[in-house]
C-alpha positions in Angstrom: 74.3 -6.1 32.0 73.0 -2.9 30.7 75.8 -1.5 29.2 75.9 -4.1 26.8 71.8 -5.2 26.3 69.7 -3.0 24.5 66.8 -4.4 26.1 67.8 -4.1 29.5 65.8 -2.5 32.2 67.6 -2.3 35.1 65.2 -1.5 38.1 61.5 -2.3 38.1 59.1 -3.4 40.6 60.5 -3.6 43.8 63.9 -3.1 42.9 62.9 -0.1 41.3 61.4 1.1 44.8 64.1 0.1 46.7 66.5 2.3 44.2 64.4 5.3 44.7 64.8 5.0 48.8 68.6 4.5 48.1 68.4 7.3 45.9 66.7 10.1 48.4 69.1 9.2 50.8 71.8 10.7 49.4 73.8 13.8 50.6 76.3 15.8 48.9 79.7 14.6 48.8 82.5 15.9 51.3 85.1 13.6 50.7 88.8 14.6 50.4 88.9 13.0 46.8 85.5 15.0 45.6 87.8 18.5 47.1 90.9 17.4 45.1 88.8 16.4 41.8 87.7 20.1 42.3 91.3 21.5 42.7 92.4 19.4 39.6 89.6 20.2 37.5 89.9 24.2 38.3 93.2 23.8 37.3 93.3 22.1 34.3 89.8 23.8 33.3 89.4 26.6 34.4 85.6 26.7 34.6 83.7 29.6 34.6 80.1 29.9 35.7 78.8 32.3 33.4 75.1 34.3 34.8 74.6 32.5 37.8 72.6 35.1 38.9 70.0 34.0 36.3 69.2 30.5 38.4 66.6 30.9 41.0 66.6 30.1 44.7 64.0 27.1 44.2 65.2 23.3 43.1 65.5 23.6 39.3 66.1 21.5 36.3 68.8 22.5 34.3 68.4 21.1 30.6 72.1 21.0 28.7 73.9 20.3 25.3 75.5 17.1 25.8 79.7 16.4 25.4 81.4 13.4 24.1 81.2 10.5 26.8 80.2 12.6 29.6 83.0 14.3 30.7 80.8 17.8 31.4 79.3 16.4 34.1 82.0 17.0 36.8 82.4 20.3 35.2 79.5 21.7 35.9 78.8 19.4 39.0 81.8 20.3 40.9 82.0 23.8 40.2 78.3 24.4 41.2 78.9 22.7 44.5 82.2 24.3 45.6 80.8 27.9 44.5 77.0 28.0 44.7 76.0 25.3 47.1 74.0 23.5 44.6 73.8 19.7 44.4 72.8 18.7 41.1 71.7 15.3 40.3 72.4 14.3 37.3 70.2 12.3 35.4 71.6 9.1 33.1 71.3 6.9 30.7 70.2 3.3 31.6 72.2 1.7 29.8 75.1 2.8 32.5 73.8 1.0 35.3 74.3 -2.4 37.0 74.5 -4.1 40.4 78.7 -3.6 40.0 78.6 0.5 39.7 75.5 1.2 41.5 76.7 2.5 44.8 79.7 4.5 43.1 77.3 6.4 40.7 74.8 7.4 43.2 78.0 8.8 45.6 78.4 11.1 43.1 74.9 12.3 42.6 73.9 10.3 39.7 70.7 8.9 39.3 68.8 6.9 36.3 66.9 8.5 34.4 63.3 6.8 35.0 60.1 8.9 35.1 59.7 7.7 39.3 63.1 8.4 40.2 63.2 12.1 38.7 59.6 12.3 40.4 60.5 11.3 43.4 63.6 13.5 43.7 61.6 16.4 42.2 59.3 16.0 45.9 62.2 15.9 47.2 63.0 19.5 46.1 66.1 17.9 44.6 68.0 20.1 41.5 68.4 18.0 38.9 70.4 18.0 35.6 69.4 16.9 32.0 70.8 16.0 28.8 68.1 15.1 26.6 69.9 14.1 24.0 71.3 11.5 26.5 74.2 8.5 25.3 73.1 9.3 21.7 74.6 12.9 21.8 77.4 11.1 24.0 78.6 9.7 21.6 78.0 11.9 18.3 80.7 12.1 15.7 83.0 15.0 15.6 81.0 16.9 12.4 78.1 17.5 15.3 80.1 18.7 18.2 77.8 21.1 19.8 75.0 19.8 18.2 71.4 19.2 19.9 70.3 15.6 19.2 67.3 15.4 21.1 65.4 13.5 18.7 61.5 13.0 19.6 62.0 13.4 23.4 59.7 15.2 25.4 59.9 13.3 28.7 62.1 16.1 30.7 59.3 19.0 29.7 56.4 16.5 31.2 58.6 16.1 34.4 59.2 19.2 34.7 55.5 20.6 34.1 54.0 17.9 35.8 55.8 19.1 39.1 56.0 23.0 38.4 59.8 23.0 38.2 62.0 25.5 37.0 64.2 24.9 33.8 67.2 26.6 33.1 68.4 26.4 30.1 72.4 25.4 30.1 75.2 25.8 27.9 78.5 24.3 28.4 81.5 24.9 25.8 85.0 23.4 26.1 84.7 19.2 26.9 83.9 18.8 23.1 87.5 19.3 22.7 88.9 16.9 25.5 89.3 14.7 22.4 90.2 13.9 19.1 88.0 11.1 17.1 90.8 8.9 16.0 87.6 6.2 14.8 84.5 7.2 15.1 82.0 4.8 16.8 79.9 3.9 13.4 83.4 3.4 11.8 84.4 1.1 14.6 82.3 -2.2 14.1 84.8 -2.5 10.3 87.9 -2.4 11.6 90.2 -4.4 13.0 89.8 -3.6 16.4 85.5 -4.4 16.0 86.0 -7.5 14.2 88.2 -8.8 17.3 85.9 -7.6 19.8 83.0 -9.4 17.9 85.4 -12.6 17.9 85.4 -12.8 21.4 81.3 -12.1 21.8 82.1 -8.6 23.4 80.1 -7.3 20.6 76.8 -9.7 19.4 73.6 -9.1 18.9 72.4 -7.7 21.8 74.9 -4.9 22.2 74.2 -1.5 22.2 76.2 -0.5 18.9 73.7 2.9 18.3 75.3 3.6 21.3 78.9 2.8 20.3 81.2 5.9 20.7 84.3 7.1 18.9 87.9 6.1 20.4 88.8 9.2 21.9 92.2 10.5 21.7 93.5 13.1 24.2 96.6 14.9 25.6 99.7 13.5 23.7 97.3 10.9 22.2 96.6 9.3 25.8 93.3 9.0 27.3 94.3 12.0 29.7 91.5 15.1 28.4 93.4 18.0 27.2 93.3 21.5 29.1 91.1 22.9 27.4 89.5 25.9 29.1 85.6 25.2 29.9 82.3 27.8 30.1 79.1 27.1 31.3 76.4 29.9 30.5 72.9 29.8 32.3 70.2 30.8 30.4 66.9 32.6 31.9 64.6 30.5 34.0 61.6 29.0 32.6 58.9 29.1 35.2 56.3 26.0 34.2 54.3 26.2 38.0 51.5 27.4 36.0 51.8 23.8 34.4 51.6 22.4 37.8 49.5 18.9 37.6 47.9 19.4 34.0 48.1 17.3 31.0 49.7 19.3 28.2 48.8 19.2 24.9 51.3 17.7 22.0 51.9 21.7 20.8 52.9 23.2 24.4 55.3 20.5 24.7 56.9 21.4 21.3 57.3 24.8 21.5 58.5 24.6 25.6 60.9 22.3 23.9 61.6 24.2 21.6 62.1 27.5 23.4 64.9 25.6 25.9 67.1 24.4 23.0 66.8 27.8 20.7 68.0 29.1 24.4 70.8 26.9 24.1 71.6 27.2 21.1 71.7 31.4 21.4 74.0 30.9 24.5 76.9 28.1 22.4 77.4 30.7 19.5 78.6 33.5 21.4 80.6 31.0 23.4 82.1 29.6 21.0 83.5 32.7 19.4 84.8 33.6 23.1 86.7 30.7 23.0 88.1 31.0 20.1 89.2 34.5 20.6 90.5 33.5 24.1 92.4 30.5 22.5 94.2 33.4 19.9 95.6 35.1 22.5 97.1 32.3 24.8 100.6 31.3 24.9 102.6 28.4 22.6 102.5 26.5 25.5 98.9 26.4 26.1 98.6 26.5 22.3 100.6 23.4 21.8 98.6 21.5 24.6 95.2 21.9 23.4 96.0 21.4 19.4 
């Protein structure tokens, strides 16, 4: 399986192609549970869709700081269907898929995160979503919450050029504190709880401990997120169908790169201090549940 083989690929050849068909076939959820994950997660979020007005008519690739373990994606993928009538596929790690979760992560909208797949979706006119710093900034310890840690990757600007897209840069503040860190991932291979789970093979060689994430406390120390109130700020578009079929050179890529993420990063300060002056003002209750 992936999830635990650092050298797994999951689709190639012809099981890549088939993937891909699978893929483009699918439509955006209308299911009773994805209306009531939408009523739950207004309620216990409260996510607000800051500058909407910034993202364009056309597909688009929206490029955003990444939370612990995920949990962003059905705040901004649930929201942005319910209120703007946008289906955004979210692009993934690898390392998530299988034969076992396939069909429930592509209900949903997700998709791998292989060059042909976001191709093929981008023909499709398909708006997708990217978080470049991928399972990596998943699953960062708690001194680089909000942190960018896109390392050397330029694949997402090359997509995005290659096929003209639009990017809009993306901030999203609040699932950063679903959790507490009560180990943090690097920690967890010395403890007791590693050294059992290396007794019975679940960790060995092949697994993906760069990739290990930090037990996550929540809500009354359950695995249940806390309510903490969420933003997500869009950023101005960044036309690249001038870029449309060229090679770019090694210093384009760098400074488009660079100009999404200082985008990002411009849009998390003022955030944060929004939050935090929001959080001031709330009552004990709400106080007491998000401590």
């Amino acid at each position: 399986m992936a999830f635990t083989d650092k050298h797994a690929e999951p689709y190639s050849g012809e099981n890549l192609t088939r993937y891909i068909d699978k893929a483009l076939k699918v439509s955006p959820p209308k299911s009773k549970f994805r209306h009531i994950s939408y009523k739950i997660i207004k309620r216990m979020f409260q996510p607000e869709l800051i500058d909407v007005d910034n993202i364009p008519s056309q597909p688009c690739l929206f490029v955003a700081n990444h939370a612990m373990y995920a949990v962003d994606g059905p705040i901004i993928g649930l929201p942005m269907l319910a209120e703007q009538g946008r289906f955004i596929r979210a692009l993934s790690d690898k390392f998530m898929w299988n034969s076992i979760n396939e069909n429930a992560l592509l209900k949903q909208g997700i998709v791998i995160g292989h060059p042909d797949v976001c191709s093929a979706l981008m023909n499709k006119g398909s708006d997708l979503i990217v978080f470049p710093g991928g399972a990596h900034e998943a699953t960062k310890t708690a001194d680089k919450k909000y942190q960018l840690l896109w390392k050397e990757r330029y694949g997402f600007i090359k997509l995005a050029a290659k096929h003209g897209y639009t990017i809009v840069p993306t901030a999203i503040v609040g699932p950063e504190e679903f959790y507490d860190h009560l180990i943090e991932g690097e920690d967890l291979p010395k403890t007791l709880l590693g050294r059992t789970l290396t007794r019975f093979g679940i960790i060995n060689e092949n697994t993906r401990t760069d990739l290990m994430g930090p037990i996550p406390r929540g809500l009354f120390g359950t695995l249940i997120p806390k309510p903490q109130k969420c933003y997500v700020q869009y950023g101005k578009p960044l036309d690249l169908s001038r870029y449309k079929g060229k090679r770019l050179a090694q210093k384009t890529m760098i400074n488009l790169r660079q100009q999404v993420a200082d985008d990002i990063h411009g849009m998390l300060e003022p955030l944060l201090v929004r939050r935090d002056a929001e959080q001031s003002q709330s009552g004990l209750i709400k106080k007491f549940l998000t401590k």
